[in-house]
KOLZA-793055 format. One record per residue (C-alpha): x, y, z. Coordinates in Angstrom, 1 decimal, always signed. Example, Ala and Ser with C-alpha at 12.3 -4.5 7.8 and 13.67 -1.06 7.14 Angstrom:
<sites>
<site><px>+12.3</px><py>-4.5</py><pz>+7.8</pz></site>
<site><px>+13.7</px><py>-1.1</py><pz>+7.1</pz></site>
</sites>
This chain:
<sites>
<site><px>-1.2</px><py>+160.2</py><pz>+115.8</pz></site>
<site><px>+1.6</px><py>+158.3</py><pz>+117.2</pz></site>
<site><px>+4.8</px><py>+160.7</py><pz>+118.3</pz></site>
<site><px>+7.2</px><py>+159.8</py><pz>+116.1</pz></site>
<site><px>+4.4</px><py>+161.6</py><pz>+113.2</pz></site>
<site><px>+3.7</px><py>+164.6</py><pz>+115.6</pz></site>
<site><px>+7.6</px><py>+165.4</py><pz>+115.9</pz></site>
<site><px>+7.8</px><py>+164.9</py><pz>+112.3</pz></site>
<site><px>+4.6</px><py>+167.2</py><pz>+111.3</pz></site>
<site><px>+6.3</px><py>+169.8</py><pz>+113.5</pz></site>
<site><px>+9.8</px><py>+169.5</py><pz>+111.9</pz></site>
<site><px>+7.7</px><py>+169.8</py><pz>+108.7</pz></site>
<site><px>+6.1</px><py>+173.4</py><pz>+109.9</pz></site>
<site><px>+9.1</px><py>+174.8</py><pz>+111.3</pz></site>
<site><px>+11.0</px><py>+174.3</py><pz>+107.9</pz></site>
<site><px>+7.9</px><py>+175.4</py><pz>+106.2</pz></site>
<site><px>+7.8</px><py>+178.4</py><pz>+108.4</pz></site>
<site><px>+11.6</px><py>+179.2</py><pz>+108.2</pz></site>
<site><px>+11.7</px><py>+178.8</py><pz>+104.4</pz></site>
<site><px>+8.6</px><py>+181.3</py><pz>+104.6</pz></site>
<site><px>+10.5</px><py>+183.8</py><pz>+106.7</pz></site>
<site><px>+13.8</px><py>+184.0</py><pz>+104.9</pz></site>
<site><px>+11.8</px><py>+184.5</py><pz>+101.2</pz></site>
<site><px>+10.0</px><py>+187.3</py><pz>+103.1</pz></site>
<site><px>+13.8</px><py>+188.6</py><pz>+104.3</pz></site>
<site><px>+14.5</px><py>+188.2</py><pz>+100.8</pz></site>
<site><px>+11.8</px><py>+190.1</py><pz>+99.2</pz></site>
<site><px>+12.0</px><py>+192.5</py><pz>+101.5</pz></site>
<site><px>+15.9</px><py>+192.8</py><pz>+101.1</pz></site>
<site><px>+15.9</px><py>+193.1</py><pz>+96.9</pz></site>
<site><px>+13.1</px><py>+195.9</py><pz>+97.1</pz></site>
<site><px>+15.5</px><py>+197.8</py><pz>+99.4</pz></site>
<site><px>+18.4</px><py>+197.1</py><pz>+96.9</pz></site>
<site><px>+15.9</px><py>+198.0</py><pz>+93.9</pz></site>
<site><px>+14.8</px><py>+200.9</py><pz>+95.5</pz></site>
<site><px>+18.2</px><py>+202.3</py><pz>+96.0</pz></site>
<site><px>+19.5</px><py>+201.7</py><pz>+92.8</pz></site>
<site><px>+16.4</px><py>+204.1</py><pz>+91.4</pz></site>
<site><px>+17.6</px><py>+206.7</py><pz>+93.8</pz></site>
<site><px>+21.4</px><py>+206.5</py><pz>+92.8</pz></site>
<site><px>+19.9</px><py>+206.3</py><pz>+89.1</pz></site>
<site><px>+17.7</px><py>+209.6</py><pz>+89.7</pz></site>
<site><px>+20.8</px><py>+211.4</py><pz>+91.6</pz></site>
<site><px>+23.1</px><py>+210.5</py><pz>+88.5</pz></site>
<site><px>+20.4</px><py>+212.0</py><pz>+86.2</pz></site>
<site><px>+19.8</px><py>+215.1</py><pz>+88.1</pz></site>
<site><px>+24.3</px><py>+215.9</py><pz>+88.3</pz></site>
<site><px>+24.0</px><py>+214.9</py><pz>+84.8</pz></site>
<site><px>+21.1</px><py>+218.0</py><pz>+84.3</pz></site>
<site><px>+23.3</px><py>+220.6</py><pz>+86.2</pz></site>
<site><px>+26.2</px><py>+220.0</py><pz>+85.2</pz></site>
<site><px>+25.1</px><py>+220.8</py><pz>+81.2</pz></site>
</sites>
């Protein structure tokens, strides 16, 4: 391949491979956000029980 496709092909993996790594940042990121909304949720619920 000549070098003008190489440097292309790589430009093509590191964008593919940043993309890749900022949806796994992502993911990661709303699981934390979902997972302390259900423990604000389950602290809410249990004030709610005590305080009846």
């Amino acid at each position: 391949m000549s070098d003008k496709t190489d440097k292309a092909l790589q430009r093509v993996r590191d964008t593919f491979d940043t993309a890749t790594e900022e949806a796994e940042q992502l993911s990661e990121s709303a699981k934390q956000d979902v997972t302390e909304a259900i423990d604000d949720l389950e602290a809410r619920i249990e004030d709610l029980r005590n305080s009846s």
